[in-house]
Gaussian input, Z-matrix of N, CA and C with variables (Angstrom, degrees):
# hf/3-21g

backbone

0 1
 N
 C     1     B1
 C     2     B2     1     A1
 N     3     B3     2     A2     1     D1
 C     4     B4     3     A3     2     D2
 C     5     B5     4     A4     3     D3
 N     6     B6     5     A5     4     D4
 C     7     B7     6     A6     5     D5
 C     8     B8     7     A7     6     D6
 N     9     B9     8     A8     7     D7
 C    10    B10     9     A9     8     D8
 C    11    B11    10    A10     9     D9
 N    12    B12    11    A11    10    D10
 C    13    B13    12    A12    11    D11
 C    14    B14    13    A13    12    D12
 N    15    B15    14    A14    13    D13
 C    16    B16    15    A15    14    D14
 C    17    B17    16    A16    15    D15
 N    18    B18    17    A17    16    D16
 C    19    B19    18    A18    17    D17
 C    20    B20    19    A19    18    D18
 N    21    B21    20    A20    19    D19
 C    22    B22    21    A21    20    D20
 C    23    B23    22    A22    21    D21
 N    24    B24    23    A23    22    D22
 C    25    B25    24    A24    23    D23
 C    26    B26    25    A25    24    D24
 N    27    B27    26    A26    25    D25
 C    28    B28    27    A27    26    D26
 C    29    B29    28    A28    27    D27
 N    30    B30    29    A29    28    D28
 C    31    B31    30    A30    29    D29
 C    32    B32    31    A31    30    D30
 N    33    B33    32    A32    31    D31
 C    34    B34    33    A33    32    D32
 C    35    B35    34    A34    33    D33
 N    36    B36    35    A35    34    D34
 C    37    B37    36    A36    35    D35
 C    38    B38    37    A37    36    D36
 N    39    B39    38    A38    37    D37
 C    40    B40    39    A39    38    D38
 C    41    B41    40    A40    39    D39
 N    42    B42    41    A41    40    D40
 C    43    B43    42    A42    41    D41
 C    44    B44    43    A43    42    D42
 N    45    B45    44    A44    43    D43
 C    46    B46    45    A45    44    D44
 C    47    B47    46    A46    45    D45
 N    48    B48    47    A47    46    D46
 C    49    B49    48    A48    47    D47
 C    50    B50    49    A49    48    D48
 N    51    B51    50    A50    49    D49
 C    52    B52    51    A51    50    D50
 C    53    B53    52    A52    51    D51
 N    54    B54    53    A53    52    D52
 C    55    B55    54    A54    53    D53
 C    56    B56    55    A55    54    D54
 N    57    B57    56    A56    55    D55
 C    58    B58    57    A57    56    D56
 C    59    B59    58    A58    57    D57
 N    60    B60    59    A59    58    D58
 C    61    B61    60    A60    59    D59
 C    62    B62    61    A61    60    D60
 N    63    B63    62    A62    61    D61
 C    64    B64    63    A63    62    D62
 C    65    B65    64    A64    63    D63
 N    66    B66    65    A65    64    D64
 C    67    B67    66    A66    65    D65
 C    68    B68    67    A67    66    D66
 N    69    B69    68    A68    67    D67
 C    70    B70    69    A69    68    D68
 C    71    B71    70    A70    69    D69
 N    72    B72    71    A71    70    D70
 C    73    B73    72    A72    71    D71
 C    74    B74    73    A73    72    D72
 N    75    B75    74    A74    73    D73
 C    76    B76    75    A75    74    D74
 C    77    B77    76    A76    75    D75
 N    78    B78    77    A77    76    D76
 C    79    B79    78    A78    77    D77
 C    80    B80    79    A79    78    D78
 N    81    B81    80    A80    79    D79
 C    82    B82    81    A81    80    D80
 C    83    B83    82    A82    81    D81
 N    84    B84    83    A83    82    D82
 C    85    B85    84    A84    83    D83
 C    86    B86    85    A85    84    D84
 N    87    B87    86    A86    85    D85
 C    88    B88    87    A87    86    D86
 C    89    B89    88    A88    87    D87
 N    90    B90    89    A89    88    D88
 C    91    B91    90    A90    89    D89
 C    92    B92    91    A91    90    D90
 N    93    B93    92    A92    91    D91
 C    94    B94    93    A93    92    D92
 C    95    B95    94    A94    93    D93
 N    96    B96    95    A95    94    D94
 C    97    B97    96    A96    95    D95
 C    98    B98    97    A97    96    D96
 N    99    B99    98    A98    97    D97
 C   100   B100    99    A99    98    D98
 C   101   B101   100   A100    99    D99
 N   102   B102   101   A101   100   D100
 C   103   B103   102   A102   101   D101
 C   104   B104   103   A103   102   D102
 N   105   B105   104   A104   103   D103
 C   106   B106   105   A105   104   D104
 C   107   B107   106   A106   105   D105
 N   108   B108   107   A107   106   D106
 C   109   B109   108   A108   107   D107
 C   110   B110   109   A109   108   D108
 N   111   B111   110   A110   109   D109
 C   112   B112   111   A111   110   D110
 C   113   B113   112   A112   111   D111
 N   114   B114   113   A113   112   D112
 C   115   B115   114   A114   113   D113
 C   116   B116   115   A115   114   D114
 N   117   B117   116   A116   115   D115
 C   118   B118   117   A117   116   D116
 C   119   B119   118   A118   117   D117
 N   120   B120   119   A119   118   D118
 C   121   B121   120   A120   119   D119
 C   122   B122   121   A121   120   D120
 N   123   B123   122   A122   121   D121
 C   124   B124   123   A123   122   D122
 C   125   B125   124   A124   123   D123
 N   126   B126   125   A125   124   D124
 C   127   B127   126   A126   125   D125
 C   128   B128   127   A127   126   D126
 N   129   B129   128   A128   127   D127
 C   130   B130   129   A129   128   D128
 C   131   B131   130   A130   129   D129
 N   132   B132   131   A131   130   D130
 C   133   B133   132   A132   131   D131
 C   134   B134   133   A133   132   D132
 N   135   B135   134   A134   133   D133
 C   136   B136   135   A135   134   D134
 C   137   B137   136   A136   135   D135
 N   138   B138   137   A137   136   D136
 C   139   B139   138   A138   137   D137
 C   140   B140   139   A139   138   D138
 N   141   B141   140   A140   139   D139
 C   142   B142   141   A141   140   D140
 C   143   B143   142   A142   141   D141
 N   144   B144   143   A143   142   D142
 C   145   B145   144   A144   143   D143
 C   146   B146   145   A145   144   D144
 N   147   B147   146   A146   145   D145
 C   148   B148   147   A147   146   D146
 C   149   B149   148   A148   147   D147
 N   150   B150   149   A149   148   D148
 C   151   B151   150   A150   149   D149
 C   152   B152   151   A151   150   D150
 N   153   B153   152   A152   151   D151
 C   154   B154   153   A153   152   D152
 C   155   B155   154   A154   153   D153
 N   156   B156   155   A155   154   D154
 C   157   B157   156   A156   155   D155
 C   158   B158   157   A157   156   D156
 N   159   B159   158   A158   157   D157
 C   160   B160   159   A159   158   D158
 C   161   B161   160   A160   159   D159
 N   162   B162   161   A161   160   D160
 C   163   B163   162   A162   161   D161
 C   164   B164   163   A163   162   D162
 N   165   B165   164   A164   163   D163
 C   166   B166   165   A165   164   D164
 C   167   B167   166   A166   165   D165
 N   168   B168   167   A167   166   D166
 C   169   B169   168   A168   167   D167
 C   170   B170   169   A169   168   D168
 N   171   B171   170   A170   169   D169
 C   172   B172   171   A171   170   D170
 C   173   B173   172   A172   171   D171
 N   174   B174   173   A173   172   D172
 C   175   B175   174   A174   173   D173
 C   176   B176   175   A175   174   D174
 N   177   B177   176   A176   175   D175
 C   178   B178   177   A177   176   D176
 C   179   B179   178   A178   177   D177
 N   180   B180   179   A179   178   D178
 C   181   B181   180   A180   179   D179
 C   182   B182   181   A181   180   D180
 N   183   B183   182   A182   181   D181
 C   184   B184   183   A183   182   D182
 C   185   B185   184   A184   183   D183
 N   186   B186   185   A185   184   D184
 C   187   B187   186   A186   185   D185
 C   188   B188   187   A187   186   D186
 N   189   B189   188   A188   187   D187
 C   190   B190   189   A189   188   D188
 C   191   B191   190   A190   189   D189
 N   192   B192   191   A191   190   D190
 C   193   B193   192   A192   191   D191
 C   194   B194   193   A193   192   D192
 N   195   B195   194   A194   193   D193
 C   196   B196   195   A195   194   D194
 C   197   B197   196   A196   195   D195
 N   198   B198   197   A197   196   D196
 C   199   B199   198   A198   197   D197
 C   200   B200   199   A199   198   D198
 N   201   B201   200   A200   199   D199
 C   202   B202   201   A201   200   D200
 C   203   B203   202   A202   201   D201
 N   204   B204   203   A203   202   D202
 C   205   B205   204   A204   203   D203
 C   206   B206   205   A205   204   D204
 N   207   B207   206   A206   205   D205
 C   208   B208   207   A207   206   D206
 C   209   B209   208   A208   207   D207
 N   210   B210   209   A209   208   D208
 C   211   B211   210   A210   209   D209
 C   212   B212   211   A211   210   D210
 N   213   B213   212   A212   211   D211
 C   214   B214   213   A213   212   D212
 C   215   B215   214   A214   213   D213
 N   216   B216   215   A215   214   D214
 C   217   B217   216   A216   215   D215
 C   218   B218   217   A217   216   D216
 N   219   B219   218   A218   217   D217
 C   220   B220   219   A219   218   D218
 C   221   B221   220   A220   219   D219
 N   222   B222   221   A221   220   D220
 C   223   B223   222   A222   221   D221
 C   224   B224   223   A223   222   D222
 N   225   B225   224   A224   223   D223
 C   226   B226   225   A225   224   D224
 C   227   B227   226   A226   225   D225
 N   228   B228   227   A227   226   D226
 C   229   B229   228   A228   227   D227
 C   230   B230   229   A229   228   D228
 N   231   B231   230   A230   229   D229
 C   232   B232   231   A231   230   D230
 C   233   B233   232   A232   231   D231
 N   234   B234   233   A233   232   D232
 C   235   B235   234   A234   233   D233
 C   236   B236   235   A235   234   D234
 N   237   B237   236   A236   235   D235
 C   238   B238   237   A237   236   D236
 C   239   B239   238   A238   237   D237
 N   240   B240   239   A239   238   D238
 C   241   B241   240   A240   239   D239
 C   242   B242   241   A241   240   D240
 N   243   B243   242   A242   241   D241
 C   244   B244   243   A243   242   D242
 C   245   B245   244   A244   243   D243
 N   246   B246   245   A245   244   D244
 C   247   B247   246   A246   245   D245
 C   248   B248   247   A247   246   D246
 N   249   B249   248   A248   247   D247
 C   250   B250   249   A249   248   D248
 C   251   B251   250   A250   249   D249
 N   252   B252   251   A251   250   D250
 C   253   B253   252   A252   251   D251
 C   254   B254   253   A253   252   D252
 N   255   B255   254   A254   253   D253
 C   256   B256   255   A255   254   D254
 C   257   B257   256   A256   255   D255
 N   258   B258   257   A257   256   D256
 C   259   B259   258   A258   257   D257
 C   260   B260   259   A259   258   D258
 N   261   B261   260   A260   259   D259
 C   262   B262   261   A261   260   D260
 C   263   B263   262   A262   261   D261
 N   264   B264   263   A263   262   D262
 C   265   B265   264   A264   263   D263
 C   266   B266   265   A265   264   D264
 N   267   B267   266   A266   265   D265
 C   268   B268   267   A267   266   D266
 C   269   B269   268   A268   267   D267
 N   270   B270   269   A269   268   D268
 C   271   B271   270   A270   269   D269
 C   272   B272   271   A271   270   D270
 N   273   B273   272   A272   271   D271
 C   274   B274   273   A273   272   D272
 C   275   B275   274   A274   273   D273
 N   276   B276   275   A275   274   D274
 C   277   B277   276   A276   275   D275
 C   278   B278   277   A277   276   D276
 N   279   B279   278   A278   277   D277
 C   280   B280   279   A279   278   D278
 C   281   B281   280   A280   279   D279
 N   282   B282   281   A281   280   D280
 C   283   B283   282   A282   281   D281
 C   284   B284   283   A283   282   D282
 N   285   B285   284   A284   283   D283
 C   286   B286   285   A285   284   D284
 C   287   B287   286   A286   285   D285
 N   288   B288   287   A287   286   D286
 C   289   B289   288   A288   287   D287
 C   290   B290   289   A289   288   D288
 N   291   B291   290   A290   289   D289
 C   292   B292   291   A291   290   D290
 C   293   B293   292   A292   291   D291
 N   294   B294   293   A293   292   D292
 C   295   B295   294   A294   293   D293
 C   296   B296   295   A295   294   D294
 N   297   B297   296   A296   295   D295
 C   298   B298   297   A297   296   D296
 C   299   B299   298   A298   297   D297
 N   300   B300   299   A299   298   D298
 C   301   B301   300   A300   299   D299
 C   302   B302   301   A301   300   D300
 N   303   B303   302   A302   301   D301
 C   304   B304   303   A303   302   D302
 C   305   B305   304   A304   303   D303
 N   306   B306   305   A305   304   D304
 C   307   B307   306   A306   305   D305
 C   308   B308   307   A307   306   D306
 N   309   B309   308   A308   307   D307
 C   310   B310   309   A309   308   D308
 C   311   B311   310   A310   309   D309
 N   312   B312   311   A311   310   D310
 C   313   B313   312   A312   311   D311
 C   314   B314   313   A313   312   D312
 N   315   B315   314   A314   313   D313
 C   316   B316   315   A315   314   D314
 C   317   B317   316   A316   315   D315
 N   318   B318   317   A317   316   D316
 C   319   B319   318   A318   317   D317
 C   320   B320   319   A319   318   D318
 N   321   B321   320   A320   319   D319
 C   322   B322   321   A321   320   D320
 C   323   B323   322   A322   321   D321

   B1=1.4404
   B2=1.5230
   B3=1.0925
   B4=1.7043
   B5=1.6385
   B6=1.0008
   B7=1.8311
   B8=1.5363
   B9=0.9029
   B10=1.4717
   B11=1.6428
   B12=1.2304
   B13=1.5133
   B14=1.7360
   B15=1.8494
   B16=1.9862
   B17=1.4746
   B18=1.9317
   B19=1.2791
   B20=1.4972
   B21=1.2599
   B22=1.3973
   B23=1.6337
   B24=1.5157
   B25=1.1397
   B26=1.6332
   B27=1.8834
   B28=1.0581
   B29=1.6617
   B30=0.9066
   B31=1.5593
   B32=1.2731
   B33=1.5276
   B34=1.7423
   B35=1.4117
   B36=1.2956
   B37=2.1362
   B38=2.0398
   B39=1.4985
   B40=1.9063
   B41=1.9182
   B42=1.0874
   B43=1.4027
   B44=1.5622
   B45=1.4108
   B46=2.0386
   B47=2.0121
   B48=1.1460
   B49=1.4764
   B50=1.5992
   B51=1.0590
   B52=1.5096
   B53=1.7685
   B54=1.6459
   B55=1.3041
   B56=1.7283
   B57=1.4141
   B58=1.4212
   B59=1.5396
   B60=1.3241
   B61=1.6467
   B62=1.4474
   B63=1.0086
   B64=2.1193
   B65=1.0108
   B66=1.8569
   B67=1.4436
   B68=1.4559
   B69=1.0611
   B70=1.5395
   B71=2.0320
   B72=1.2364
   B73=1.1516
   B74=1.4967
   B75=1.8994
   B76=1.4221
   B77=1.4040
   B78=1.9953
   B79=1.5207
   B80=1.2642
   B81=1.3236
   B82=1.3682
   B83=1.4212
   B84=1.4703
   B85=1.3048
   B86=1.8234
   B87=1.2078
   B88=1.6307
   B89=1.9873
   B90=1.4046
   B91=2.0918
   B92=1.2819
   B93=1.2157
   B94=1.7561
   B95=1.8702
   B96=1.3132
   B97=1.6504
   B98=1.3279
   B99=1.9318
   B100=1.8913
   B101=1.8830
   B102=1.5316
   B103=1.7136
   B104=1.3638
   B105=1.4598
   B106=1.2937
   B107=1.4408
   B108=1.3819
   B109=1.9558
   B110=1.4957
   B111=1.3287
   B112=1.3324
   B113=1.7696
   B114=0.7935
   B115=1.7309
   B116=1.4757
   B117=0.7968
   B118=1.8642
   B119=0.8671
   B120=1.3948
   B121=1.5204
   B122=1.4013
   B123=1.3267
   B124=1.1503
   B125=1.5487
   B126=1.3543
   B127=1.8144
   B128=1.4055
   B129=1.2216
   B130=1.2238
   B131=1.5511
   B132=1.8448
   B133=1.2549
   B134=1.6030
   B135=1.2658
   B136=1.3250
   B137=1.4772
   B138=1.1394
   B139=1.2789
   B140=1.6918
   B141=1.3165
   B142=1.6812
   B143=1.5636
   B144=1.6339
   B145=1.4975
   B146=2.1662
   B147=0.9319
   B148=1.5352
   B149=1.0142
   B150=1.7489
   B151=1.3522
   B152=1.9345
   B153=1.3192
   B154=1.5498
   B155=1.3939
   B156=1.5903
   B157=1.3708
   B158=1.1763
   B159=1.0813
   B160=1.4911
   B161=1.5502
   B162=1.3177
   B163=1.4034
   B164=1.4421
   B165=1.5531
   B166=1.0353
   B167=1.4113
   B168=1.8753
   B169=1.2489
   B170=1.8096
   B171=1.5204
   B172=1.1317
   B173=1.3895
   B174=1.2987
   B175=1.6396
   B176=1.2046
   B177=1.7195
   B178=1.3282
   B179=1.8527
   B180=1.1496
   B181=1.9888
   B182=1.8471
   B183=1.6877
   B184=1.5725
   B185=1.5492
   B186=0.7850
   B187=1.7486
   B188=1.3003
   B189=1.4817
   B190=1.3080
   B191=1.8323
   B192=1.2251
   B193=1.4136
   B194=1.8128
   B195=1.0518
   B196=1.6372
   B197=2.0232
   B198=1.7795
   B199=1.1069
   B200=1.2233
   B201=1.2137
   B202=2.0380
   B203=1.1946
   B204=1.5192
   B205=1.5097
   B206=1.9787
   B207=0.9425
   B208=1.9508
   B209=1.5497
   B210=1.3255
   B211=1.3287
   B212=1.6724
   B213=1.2856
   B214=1.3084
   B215=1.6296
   B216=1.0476
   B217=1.1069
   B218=1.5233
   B219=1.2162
   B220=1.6509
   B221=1.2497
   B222=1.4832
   B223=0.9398
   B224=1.6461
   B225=1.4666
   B226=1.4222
   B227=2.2453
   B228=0.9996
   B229=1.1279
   B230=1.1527
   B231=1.0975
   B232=2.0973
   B233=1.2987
   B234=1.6530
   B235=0.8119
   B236=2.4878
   B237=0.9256
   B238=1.3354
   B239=1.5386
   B240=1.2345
   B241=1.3973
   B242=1.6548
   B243=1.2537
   B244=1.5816
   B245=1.7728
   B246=1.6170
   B247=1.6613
   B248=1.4960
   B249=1.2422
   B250=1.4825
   B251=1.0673
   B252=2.2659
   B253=1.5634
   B254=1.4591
   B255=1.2111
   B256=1.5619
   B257=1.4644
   B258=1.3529
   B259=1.4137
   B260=1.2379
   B261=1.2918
   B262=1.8806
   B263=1.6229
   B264=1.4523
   B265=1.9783
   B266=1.1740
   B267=1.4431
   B268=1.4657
   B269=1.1636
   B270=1.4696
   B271=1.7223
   B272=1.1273
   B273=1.4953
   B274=1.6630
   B275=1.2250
   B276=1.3466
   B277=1.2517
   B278=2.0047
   B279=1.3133
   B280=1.7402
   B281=1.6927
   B282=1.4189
   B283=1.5790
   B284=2.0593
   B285=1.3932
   B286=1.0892
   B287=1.6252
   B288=1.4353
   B289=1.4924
   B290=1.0676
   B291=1.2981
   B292=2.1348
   B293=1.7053
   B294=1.1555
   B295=1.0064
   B296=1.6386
   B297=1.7412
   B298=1.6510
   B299=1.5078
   B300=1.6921
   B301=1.1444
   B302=1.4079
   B303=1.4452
   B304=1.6287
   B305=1.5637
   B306=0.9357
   B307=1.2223
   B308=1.8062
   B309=1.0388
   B310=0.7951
   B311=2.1137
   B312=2.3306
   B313=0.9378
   B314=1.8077
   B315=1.2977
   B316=1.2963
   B317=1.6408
   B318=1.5121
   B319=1.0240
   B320=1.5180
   B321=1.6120
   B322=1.4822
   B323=1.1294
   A1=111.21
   A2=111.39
   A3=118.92
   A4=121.35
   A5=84.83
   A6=101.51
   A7=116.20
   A8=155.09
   A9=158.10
   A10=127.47
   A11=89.49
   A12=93.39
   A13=103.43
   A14=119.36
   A15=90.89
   A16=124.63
   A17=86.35
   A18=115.54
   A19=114.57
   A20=129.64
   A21=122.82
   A22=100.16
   A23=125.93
   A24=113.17
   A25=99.52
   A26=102.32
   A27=122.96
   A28=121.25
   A29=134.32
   A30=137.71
   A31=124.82
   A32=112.17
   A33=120.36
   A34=110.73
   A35=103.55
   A36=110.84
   A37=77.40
   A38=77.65
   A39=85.69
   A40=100.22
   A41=90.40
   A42=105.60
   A43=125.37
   A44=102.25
   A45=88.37
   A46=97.27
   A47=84.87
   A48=132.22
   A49=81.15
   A50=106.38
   A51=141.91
   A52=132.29
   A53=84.47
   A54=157.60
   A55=97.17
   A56=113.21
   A57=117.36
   A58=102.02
   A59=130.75
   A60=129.61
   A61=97.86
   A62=98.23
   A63=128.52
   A64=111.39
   A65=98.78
   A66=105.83
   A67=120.29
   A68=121.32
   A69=147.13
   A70=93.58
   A71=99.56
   A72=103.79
   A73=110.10
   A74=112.43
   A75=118.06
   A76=105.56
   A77=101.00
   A78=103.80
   A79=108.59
   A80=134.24
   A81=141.98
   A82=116.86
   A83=107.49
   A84=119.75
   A85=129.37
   A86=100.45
   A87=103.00
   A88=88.50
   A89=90.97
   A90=92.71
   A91=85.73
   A92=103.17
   A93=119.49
   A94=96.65
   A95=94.22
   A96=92.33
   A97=77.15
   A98=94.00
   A99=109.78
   A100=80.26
   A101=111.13
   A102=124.55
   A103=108.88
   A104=107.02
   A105=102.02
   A106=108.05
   A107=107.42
   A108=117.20
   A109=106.73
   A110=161.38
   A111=153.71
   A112=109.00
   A113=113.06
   A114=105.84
   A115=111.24
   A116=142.98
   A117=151.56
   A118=109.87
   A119=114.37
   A120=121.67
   A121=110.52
   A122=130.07
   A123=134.56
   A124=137.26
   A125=139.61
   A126=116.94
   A127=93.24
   A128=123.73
   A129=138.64
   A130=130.30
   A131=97.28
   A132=116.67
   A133=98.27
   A134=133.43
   A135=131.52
   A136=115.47
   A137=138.86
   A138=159.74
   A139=108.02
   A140=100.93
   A141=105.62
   A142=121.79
   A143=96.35
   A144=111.17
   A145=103.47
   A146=98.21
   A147=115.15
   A148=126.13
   A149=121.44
   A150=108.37
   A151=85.33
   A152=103.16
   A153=122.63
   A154=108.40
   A155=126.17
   A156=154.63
   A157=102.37
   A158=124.66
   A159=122.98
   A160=147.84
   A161=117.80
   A162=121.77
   A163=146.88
   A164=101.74
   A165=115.44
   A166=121.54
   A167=135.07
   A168=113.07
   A169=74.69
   A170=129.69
   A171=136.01
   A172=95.71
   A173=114.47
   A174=125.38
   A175=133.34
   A176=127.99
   A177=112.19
   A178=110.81
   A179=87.13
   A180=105.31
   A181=93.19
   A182=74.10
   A183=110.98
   A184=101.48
   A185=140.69
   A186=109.71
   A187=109.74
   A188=117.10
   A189=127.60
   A190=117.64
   A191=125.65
   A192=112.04
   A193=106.25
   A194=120.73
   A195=116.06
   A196=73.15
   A197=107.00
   A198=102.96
   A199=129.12
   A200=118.49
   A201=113.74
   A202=98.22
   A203=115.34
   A204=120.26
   A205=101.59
   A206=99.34
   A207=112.60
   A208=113.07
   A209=114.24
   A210=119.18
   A211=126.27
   A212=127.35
   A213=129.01
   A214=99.20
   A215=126.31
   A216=133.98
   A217=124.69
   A218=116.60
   A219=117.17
   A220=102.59
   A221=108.72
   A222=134.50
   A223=133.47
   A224=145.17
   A225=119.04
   A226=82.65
   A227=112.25
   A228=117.50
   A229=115.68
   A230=159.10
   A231=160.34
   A232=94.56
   A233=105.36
   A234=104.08
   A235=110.67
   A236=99.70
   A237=86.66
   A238=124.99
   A239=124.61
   A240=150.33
   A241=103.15
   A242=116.18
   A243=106.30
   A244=105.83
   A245=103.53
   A246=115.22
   A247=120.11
   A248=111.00
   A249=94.01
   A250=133.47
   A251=115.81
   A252=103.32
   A253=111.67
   A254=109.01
   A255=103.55
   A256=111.10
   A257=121.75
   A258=143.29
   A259=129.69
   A260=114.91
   A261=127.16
   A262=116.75
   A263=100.16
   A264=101.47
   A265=87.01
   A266=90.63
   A267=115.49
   A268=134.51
   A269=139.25
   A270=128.51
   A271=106.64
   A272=128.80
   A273=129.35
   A274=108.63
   A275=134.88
   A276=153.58
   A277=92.65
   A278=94.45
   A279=93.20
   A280=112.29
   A281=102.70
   A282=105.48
   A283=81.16
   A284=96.28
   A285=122.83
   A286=139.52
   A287=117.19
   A288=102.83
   A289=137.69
   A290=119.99
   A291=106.03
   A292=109.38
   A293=118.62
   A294=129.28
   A295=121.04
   A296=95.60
   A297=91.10
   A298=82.21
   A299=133.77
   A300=146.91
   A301=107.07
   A302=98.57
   A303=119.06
   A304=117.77
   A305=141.21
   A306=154.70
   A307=107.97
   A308=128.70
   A309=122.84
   A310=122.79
   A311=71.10
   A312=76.95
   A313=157.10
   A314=147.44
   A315=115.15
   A316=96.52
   A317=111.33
   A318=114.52
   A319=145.19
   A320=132.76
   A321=111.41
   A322=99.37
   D1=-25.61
   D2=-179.72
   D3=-84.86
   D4=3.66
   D5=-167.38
   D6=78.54
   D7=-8.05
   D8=126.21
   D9=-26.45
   D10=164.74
   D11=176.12
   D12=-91.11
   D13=130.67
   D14=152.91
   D15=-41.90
   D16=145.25
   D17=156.28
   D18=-49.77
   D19=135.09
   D20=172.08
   D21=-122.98
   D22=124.13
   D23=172.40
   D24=-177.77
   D25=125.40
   D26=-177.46
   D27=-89.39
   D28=127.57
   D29=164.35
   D30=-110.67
   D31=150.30
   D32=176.45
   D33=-95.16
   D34=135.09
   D35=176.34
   D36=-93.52
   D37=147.15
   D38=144.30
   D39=-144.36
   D40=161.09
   D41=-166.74
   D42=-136.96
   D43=113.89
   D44=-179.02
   D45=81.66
   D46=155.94
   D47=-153.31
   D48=-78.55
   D49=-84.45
   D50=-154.97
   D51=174.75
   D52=111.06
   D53=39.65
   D54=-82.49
   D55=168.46
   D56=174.33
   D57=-111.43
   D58=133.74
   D59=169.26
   D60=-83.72
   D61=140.96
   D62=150.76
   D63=-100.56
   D64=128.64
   D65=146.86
   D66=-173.43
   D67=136.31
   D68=-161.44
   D69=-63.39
   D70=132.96
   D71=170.63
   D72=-144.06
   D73=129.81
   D74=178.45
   D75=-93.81
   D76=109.82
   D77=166.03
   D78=-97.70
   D79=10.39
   D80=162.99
   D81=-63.73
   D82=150.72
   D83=166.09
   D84=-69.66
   D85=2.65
   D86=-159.99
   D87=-126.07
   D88=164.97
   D89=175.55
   D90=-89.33
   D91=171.69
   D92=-165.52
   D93=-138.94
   D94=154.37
   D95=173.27
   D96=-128.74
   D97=153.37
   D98=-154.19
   D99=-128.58
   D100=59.38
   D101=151.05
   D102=-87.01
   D103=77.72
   D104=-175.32
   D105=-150.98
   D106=177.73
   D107=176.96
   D108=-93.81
   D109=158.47
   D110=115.94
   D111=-69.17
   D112=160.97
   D113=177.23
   D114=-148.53
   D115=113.36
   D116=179.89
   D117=-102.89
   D118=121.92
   D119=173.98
   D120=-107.04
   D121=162.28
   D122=171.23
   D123=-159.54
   D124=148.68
   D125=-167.98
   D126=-133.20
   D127=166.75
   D128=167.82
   D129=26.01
   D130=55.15
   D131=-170.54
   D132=-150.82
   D133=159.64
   D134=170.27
   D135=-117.16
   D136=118.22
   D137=161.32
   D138=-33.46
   D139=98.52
   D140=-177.66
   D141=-84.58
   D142=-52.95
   D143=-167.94
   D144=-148.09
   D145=142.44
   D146=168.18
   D147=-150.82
   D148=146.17
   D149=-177.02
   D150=-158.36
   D151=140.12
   D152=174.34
   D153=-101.71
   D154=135.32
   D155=-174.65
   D156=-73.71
   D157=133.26
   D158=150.92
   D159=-12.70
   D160=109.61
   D161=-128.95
   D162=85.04
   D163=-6.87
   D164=177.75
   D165=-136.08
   D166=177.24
   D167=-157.67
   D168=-152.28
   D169=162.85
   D170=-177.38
   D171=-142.38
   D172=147.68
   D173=144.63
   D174=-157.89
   D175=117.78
   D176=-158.11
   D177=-97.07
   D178=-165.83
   D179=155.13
   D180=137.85
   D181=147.18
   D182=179.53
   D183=72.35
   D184=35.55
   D185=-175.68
   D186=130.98
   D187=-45.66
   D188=-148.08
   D189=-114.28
   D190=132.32
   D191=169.39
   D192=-118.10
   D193=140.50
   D194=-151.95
   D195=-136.38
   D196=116.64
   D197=150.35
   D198=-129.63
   D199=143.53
   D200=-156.24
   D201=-122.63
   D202=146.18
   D203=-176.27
   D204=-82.69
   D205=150.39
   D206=-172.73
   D207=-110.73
   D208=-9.44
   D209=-178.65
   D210=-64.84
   D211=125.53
   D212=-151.22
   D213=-56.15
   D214=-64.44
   D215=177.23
   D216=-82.05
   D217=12.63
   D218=-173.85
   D219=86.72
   D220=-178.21
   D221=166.68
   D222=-115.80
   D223=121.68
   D224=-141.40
   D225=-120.70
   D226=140.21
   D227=176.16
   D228=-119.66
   D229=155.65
   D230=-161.04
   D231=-135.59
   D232=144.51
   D233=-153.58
   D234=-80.57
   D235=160.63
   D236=-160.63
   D237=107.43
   D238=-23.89
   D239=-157.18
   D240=-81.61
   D241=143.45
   D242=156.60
   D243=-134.93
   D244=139.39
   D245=168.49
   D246=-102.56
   D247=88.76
   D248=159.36
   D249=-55.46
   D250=131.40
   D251=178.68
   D252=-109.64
   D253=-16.72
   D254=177.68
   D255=-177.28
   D256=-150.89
   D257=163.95
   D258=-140.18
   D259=155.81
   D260=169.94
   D261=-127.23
   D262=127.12
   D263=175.19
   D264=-115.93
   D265=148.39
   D266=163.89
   D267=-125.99
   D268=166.46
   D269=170.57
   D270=-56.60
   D271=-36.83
   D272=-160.01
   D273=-141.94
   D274=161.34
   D275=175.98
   D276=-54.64
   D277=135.29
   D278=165.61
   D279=174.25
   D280=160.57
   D281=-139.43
   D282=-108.41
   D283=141.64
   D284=173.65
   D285=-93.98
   D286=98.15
   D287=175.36
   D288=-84.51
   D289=121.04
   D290=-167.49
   D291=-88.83
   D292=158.71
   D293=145.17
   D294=-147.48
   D295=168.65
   D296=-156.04
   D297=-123.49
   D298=147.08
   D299=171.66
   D300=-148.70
   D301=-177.22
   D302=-177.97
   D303=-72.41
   D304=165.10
   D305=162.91
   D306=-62.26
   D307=-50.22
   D308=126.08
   D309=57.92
   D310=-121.91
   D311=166.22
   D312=-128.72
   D313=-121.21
   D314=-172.21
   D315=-161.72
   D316=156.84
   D317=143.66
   D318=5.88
   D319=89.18
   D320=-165.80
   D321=-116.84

């Protein structure tokens, strides 16, 4: 309406202590398709338990939990919307960095 193109822009909720919730949230103006990686980083904590939500698939090691959406066609989100994809427990309290990438790529 402004003469522009939408804003497109995705964000991570985290939630709770432990376990911690994920979830993708569109504060963008445009729908989003969620063909994508999540990526969790983490240090000086040990990886207890994980589990990915529906539509989606997780797998960690070393450091890292990488969760990718599995849905044949993606996933389309509006903007405003939030998807939960899963969770992480840990031995200890510990702070999480997200990042969002391509399908792509994987685990090194």
């Amino acid at each position: 309406m402004a003469g522009r193109p939408p804003k497109h822009q995705l964000s991570m909720r985290q939630e709770g202590a432990n376990p911690i919730d994920l979830s993708i949230v569109n504060t963008g103006e445009a729908d989003e398709q969620l063909g994508l990686n999540v990526t969790a980083k983490w240090s000086e904590a040990g990886l207890e338990a994980s589990d990915a939500l529906s539509g989606w698939s997780v797998r960690s090691e070393n450091g890292l939990a990488v969760f990718n959406s599995v849905a044949q066609n993606g996933l389309r989100l509006p903007p405003g919307a939030t998807r939960k994809i899963g969770w992480l427990r840990f031995d200890q309290p510990t702070n999480l960095q997200i990042e969002f990438s391509n399908q792509s790529e994987s685990l090194r």
